[in-house]
N, CA, C and O atoms as CSV, one atom per row, in Angstrom:
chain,resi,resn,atom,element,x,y,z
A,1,UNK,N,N,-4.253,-27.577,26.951
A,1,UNK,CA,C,-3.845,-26.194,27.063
A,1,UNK,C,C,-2.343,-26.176,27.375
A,1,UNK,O,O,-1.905,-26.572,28.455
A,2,UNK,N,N,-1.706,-25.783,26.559
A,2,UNK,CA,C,-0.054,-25.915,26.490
A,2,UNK,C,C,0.172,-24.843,27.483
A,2,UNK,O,O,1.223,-24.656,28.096
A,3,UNK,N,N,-0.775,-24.249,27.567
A,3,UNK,CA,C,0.194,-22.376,28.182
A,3,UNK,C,C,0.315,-22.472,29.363
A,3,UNK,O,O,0.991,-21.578,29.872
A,4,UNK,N,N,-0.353,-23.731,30.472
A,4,UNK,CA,C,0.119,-23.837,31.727
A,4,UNK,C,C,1.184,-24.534,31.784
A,4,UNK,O,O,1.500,-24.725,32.959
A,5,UNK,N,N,2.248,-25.246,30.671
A,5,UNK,CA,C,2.961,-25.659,30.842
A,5,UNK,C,C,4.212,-25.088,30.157
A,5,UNK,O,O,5.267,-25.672,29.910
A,6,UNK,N,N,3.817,-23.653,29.874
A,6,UNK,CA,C,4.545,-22.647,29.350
A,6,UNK,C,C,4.941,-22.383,30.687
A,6,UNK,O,O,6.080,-22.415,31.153
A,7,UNK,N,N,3.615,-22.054,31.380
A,7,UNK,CA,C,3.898,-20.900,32.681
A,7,UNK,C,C,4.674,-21.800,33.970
A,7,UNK,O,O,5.252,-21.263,34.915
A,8,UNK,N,N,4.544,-23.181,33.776
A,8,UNK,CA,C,5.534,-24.089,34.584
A,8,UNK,C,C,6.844,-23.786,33.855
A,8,UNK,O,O,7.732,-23.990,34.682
A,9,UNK,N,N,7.271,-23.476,32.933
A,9,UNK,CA,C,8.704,-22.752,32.294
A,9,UNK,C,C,9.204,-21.870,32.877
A,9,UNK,O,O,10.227,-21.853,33.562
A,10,UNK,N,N,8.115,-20.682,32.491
A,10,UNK,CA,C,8.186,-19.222,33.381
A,10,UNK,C,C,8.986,-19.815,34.797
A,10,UNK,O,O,10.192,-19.932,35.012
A,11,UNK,N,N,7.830,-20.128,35.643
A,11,UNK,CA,C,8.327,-20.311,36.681
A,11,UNK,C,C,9.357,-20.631,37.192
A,11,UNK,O,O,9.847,-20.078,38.177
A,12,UNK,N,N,10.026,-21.981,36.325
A,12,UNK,CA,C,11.689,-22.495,36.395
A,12,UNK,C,C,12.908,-21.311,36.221
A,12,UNK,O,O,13.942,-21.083,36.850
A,13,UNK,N,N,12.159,-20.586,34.876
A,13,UNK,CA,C,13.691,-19.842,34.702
A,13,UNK,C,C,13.053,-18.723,36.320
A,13,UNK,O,O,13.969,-18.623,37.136
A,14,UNK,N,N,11.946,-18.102,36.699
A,14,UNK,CA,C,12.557,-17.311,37.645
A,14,UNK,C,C,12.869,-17.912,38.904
A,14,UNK,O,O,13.540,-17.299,39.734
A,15,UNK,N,N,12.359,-19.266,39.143
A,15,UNK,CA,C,13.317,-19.782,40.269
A,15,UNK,C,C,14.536,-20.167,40.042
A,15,UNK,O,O,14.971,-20.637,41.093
A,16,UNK,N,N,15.526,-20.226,38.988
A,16,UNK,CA,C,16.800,-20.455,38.672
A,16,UNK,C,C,17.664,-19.128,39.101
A,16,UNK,O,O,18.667,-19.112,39.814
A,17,UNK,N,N,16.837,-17.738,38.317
A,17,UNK,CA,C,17.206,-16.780,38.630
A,17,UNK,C,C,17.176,-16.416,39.832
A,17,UNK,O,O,18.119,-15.904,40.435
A,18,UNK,N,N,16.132,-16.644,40.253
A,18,UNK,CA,C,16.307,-16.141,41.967
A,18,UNK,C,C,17.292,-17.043,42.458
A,18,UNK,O,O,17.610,-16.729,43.605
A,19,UNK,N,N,17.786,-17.859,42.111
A,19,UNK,CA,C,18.911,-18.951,42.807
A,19,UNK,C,C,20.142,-18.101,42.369
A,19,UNK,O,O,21.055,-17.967,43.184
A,20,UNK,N,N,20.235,-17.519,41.144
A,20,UNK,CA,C,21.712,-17.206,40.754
A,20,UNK,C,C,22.002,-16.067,40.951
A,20,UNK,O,O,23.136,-15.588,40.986
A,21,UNK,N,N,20.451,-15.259,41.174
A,21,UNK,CA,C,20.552,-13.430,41.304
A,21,UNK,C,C,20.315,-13.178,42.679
A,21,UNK,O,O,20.805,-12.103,43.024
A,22,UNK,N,N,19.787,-13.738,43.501
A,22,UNK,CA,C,19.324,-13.899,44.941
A,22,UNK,C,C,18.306,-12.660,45.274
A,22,UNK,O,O,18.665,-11.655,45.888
A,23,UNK,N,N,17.574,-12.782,44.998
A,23,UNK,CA,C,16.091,-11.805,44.546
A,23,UNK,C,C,15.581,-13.070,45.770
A,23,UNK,O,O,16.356,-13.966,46.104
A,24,UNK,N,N,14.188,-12.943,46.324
A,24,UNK,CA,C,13.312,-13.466,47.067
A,24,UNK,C,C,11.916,-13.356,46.068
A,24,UNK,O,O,11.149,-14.310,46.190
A,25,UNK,N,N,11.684,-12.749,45.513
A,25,UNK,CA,C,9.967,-12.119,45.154
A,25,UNK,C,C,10.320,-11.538,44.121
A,25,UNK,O,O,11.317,-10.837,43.952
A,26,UNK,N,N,9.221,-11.912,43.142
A,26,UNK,CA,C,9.051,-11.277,41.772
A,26,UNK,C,C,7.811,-10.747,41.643
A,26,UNK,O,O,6.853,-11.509,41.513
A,27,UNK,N,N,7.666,-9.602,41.655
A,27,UNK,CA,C,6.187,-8.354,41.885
A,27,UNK,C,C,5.743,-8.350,40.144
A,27,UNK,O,O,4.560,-8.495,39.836
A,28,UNK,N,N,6.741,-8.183,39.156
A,28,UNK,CA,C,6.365,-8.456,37.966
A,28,UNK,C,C,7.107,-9.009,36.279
A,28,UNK,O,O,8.209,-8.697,35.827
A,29,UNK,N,N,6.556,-9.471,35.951
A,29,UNK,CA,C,7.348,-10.281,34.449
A,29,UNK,C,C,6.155,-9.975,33.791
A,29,UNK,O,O,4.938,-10.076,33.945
A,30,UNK,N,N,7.460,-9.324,32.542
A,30,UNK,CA,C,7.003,-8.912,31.333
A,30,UNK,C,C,7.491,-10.047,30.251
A,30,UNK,O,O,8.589,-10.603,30.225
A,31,UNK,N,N,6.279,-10.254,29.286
A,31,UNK,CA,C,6.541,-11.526,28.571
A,31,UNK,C,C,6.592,-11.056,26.960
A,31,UNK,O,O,5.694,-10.286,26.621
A,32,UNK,N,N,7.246,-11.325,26.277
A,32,UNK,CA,C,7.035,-11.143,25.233
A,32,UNK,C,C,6.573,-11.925,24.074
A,32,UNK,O,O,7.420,-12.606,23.495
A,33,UNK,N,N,5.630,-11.931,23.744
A,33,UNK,CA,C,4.921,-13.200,22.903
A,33,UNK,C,C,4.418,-12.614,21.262
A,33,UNK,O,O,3.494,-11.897,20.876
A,34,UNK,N,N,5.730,-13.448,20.465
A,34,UNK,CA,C,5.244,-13.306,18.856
A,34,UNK,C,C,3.788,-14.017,18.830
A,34,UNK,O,O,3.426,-15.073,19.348
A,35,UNK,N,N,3.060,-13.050,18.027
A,35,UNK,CA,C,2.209,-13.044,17.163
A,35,UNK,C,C,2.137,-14.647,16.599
A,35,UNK,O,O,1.090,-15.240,16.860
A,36,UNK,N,N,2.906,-15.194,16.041
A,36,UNK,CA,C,2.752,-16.449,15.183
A,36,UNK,C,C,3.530,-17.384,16.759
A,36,UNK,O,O,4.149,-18.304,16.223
A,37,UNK,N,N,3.644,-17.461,17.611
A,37,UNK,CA,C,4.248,-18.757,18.351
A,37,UNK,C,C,3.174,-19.364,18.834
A,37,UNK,O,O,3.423,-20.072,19.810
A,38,UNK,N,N,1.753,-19.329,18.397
A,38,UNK,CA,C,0.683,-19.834,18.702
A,38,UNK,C,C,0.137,-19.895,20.348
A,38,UNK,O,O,-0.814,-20.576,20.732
A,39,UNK,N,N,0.868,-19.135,21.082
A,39,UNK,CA,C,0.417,-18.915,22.776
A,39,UNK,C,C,-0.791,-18.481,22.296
A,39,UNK,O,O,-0.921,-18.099,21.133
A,40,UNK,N,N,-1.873,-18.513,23.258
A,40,UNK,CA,C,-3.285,-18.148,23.469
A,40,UNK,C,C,-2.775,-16.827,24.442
A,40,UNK,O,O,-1.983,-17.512,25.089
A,41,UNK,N,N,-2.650,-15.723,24.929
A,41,UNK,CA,C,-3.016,-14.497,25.463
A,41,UNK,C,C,-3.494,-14.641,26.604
A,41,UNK,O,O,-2.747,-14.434,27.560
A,42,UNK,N,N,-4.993,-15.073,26.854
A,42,UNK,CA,C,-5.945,-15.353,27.772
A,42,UNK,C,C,-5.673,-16.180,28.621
A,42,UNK,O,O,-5.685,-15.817,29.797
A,43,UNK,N,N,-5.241,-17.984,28.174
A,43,UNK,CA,C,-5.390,-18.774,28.485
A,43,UNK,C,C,-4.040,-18.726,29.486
A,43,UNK,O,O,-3.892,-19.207,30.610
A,44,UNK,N,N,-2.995,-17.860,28.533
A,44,UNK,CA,C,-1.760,-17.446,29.248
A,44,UNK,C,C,-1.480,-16.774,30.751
A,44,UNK,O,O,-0.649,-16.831,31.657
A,45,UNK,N,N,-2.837,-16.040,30.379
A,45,UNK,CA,C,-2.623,-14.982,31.704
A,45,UNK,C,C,-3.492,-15.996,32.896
A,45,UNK,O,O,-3.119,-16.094,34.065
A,46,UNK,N,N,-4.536,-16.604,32.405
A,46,UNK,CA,C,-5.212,-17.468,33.043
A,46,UNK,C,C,-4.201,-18.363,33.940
A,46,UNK,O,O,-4.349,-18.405,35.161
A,47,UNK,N,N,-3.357,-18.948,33.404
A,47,UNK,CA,C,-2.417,-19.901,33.666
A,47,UNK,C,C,-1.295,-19.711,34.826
A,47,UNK,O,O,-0.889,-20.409,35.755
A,48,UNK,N,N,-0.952,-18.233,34.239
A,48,UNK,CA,C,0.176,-17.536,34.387
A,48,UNK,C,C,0.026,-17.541,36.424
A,48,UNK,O,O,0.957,-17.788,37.190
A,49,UNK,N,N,-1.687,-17.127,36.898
A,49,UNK,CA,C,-1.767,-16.851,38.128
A,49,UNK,C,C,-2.396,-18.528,38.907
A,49,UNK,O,O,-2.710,-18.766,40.074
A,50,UNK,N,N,-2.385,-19.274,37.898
A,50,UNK,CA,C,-2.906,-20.434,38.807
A,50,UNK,C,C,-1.497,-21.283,39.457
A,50,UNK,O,O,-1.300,-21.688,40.603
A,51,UNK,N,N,-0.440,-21.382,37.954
A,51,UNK,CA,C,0.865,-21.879,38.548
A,51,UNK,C,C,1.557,-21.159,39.427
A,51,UNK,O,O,1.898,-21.938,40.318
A,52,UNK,N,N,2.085,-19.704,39.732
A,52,UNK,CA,C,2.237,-18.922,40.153
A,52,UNK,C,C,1.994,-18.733,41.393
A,52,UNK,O,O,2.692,-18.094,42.180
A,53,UNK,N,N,0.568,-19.520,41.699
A,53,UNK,CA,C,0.531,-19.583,43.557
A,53,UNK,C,C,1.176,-19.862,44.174
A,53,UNK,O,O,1.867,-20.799,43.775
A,54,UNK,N,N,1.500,-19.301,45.643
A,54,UNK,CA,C,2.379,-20.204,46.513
A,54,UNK,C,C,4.045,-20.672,46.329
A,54,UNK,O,O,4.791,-21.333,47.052
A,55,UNK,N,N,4.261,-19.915,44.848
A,55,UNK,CA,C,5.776,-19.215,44.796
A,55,UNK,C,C,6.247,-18.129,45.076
A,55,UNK,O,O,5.663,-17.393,45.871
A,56,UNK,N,N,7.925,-17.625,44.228
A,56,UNK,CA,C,8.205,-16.551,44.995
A,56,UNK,C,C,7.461,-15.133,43.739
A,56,UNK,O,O,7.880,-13.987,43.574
A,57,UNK,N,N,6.462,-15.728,43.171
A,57,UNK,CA,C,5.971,-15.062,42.091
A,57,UNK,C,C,4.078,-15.201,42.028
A,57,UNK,O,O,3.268,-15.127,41.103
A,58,UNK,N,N,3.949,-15.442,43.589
A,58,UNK,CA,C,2.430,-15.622,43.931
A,58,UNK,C,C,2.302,-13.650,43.964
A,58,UNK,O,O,2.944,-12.698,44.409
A,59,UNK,N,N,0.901,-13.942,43.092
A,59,UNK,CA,C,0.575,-12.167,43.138
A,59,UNK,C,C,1.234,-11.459,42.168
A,59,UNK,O,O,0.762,-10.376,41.820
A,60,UNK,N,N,2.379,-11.933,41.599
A,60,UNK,CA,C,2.895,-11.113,40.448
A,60,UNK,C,C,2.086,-10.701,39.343
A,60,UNK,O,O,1.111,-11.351,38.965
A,61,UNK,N,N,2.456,-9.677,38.837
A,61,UNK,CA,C,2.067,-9.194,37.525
A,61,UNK,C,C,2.526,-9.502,36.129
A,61,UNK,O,O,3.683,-9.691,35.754
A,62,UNK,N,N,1.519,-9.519,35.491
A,62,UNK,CA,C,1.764,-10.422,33.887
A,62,UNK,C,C,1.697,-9.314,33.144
A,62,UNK,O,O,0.654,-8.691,33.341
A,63,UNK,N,N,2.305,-8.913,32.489
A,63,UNK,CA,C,2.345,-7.610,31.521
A,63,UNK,C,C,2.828,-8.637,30.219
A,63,UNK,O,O,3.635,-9.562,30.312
A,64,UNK,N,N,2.224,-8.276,29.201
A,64,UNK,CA,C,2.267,-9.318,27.479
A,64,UNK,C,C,2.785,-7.823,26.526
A,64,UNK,O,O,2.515,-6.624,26.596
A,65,UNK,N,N,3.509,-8.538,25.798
A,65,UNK,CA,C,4.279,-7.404,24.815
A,65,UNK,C,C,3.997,-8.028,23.770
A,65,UNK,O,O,4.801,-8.803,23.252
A,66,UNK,N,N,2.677,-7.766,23.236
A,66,UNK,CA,C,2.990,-8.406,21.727
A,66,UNK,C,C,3.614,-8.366,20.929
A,66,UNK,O,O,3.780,-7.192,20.598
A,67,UNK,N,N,4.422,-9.402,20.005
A,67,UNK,CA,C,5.598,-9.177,18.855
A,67,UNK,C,C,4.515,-9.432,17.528
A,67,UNK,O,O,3.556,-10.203,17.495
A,68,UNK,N,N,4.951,-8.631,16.598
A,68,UNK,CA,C,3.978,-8.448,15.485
A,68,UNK,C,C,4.715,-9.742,14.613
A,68,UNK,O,O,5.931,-9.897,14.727
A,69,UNK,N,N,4.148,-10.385,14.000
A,69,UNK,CA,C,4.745,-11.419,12.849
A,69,UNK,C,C,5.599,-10.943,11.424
A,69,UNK,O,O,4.911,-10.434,10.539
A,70,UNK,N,N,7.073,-11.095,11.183
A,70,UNK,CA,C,7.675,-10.729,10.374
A,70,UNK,C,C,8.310,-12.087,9.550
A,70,UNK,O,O,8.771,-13.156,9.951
A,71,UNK,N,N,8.164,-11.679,8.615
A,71,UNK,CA,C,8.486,-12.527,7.481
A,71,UNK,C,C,9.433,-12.077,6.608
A,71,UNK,O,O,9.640,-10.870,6.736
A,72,UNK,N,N,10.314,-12.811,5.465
A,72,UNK,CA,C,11.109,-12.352,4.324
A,72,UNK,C,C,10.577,-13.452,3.511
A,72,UNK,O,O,10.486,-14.680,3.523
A,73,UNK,N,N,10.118,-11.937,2.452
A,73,UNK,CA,C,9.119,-12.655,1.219
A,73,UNK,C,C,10.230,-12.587,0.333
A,73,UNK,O,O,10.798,-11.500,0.228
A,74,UNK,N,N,10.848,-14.063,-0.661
A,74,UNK,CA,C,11.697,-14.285,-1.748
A,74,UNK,C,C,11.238,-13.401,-3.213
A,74,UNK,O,O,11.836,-12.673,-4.006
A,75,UNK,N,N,10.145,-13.803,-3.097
A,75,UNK,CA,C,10.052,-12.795,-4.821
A,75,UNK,C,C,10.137,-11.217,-4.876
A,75,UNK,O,O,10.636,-10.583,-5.805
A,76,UNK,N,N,9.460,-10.577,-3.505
A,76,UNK,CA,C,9.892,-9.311,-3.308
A,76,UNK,C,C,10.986,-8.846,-2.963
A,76,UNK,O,O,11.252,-7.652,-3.099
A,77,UNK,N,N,12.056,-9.985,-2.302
A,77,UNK,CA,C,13.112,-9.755,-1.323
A,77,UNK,C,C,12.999,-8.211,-0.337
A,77,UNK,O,O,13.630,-7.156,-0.393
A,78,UNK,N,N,12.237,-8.543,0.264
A,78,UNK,CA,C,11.698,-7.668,1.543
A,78,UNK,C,C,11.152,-8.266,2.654
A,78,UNK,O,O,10.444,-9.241,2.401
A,79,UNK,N,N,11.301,-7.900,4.064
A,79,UNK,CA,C,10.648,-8.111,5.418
A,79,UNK,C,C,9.301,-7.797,5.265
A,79,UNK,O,O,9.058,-6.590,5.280
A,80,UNK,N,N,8.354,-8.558,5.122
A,80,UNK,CA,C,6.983,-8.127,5.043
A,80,UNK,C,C,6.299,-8.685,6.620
A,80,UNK,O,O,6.831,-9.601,7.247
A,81,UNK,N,N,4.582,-7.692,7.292
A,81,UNK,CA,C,4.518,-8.296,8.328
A,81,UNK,C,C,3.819,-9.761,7.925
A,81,UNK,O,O,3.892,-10.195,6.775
A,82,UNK,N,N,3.230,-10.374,8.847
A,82,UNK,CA,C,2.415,-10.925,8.570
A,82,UNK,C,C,1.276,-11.818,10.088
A,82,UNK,O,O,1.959,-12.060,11.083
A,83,UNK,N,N,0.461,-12.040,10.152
A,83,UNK,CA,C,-0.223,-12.235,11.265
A,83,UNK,C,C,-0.600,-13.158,11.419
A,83,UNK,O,O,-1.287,-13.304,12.430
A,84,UNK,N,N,-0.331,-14.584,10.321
A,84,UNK,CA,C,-0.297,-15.890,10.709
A,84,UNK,C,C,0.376,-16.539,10.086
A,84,UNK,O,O,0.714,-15.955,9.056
A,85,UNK,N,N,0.950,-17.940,10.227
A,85,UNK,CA,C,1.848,-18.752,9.144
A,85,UNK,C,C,0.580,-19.189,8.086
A,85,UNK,O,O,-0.647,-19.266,8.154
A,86,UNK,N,N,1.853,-19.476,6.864
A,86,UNK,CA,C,1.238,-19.570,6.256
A,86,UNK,C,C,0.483,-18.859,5.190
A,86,UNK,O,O,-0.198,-19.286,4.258
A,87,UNK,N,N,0.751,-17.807,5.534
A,87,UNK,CA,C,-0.213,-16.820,4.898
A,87,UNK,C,C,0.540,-15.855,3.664
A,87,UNK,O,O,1.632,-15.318,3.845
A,88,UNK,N,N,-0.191,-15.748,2.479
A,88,UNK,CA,C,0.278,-15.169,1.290
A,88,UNK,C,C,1.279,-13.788,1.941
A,88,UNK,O,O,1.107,-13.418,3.102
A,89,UNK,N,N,2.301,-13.124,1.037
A,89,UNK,CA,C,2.591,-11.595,1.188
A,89,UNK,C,C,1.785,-10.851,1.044
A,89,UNK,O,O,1.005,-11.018,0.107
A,90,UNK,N,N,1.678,-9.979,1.721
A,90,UNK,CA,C,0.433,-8.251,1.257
A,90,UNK,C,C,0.833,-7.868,0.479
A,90,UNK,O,O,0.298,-6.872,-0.007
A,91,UNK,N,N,2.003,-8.413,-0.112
A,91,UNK,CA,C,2.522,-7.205,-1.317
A,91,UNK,C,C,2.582,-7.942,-2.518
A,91,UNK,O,O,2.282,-7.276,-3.509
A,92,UNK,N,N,2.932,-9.319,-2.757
A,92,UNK,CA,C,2.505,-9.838,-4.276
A,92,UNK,C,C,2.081,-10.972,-4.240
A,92,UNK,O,O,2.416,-11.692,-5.180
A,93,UNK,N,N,1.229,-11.542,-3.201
A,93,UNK,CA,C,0.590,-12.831,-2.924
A,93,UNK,C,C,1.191,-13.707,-3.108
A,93,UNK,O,O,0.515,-14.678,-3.450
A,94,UNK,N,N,2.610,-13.933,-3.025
A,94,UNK,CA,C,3.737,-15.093,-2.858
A,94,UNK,C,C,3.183,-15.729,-1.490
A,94,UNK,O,O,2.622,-15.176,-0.544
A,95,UNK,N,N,3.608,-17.397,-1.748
A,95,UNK,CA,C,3.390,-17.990,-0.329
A,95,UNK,C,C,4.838,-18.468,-0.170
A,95,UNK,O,O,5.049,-19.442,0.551
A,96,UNK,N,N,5.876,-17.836,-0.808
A,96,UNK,CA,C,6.888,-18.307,-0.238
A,96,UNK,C,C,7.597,-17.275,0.603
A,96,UNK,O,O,8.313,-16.394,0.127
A,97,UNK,N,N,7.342,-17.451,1.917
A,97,UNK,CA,C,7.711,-16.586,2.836
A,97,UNK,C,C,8.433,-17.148,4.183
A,97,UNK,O,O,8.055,-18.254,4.570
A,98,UNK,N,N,9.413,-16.494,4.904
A,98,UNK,CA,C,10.000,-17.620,5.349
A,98,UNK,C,C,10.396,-16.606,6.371
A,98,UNK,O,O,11.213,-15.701,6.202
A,99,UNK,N,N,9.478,-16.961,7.832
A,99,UNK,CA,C,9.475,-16.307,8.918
A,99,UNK,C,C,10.556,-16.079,9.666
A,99,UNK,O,O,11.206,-17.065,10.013
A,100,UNK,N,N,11.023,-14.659,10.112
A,100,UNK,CA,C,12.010,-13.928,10.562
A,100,UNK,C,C,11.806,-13.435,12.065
A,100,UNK,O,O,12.740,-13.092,12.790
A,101,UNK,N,N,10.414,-13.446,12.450
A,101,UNK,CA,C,10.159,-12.712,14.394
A,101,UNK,C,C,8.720,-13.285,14.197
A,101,UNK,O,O,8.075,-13.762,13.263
A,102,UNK,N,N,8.500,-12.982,15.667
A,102,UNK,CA,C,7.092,-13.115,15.879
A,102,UNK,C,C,6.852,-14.492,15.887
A,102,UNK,O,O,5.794,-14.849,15.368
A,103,UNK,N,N,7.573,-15.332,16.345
A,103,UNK,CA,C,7.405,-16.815,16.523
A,103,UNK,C,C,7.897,-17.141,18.114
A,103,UNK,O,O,7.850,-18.231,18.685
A,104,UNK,N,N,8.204,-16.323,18.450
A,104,UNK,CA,C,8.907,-16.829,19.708
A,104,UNK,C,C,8.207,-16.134,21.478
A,104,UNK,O,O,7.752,-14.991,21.440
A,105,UNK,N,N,8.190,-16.755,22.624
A,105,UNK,CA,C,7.839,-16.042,23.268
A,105,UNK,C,C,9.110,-16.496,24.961
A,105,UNK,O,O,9.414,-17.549,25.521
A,106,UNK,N,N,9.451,-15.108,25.167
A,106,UNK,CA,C,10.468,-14.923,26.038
A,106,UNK,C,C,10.349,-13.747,26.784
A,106,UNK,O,O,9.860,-12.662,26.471
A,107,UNK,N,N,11.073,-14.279,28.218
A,107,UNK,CA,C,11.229,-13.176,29.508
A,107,UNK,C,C,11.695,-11.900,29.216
A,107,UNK,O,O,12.914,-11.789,29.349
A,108,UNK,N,N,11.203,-11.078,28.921
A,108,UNK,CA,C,11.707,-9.556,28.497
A,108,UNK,C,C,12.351,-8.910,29.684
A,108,UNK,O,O,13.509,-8.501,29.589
A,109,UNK,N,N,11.505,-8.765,31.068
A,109,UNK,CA,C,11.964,-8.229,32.199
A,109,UNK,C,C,11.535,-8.155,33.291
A,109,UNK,O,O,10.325,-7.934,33.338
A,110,UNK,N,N,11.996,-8.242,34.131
A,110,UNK,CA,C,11.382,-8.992,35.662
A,110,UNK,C,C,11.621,-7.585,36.260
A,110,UNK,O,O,12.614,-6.890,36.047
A,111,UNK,N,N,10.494,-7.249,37.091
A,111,UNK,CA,C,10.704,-6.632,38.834
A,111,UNK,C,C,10.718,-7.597,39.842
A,111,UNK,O,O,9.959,-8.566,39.818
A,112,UNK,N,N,11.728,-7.346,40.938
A,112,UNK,CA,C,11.634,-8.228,41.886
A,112,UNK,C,C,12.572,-7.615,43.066
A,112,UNK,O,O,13.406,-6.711,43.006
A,113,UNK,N,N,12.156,-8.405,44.143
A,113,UNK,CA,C,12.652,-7.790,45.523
A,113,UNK,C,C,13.807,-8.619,46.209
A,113,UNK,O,O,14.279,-8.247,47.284
């Protein structure tokens, strides 16, 4: 399960931040997770409160922003969505598509004290 060692990430950048912003406590982080960066959701949030103990982010809140999967399809030359790699265009069943968002997952925005 990769996503507890996502949420050992999490954790670094907000103890860096609390080092450089001088915050004590983080009440909540909002995450933003493309569609195609293959995070699990569940396993995430699962994770999110087991590493999370006994820091300055024990008890915090996990709020998930899903990013929808975007692609630029060559034969249409258009941004089409799409909801997994790999996967034909909706619009002329090209598989040559060559992903633009929705691959990535990053700190959108912290509350903290």
């Amino acid at each position: 399960m990769h996503e507890m060692s996502l949420n050992e990430g999490v954790l670094q950048v907000l103890q860096d931040h609390a080092k450089s912003q001088g915050f004590e406590r983080v009440k909540t982080v909002w995450l933003e997770i493309g569609e195609l960066s293959g995070v699990e959701i569940e396993a995430m949030r699962f994770g999110f409160d087991v590493v999370m103990k006994g820091s300055l982010a024990d008890g915090a809140k996990l709020e998930i922003i899903r990013v929808p999967g975007q692609a630029w399809c060559m034969p249409c030359e258009k941004s089409v969505q799409v909801t997994q790699l790999f996967e034909a265009c909706p619009d002329c069943g090209s598989y040559q598509l060559q992903v633009t968002g929705g691959d990535q997952m990053q700190i959108k925005e912290l509350e903290v004290e």
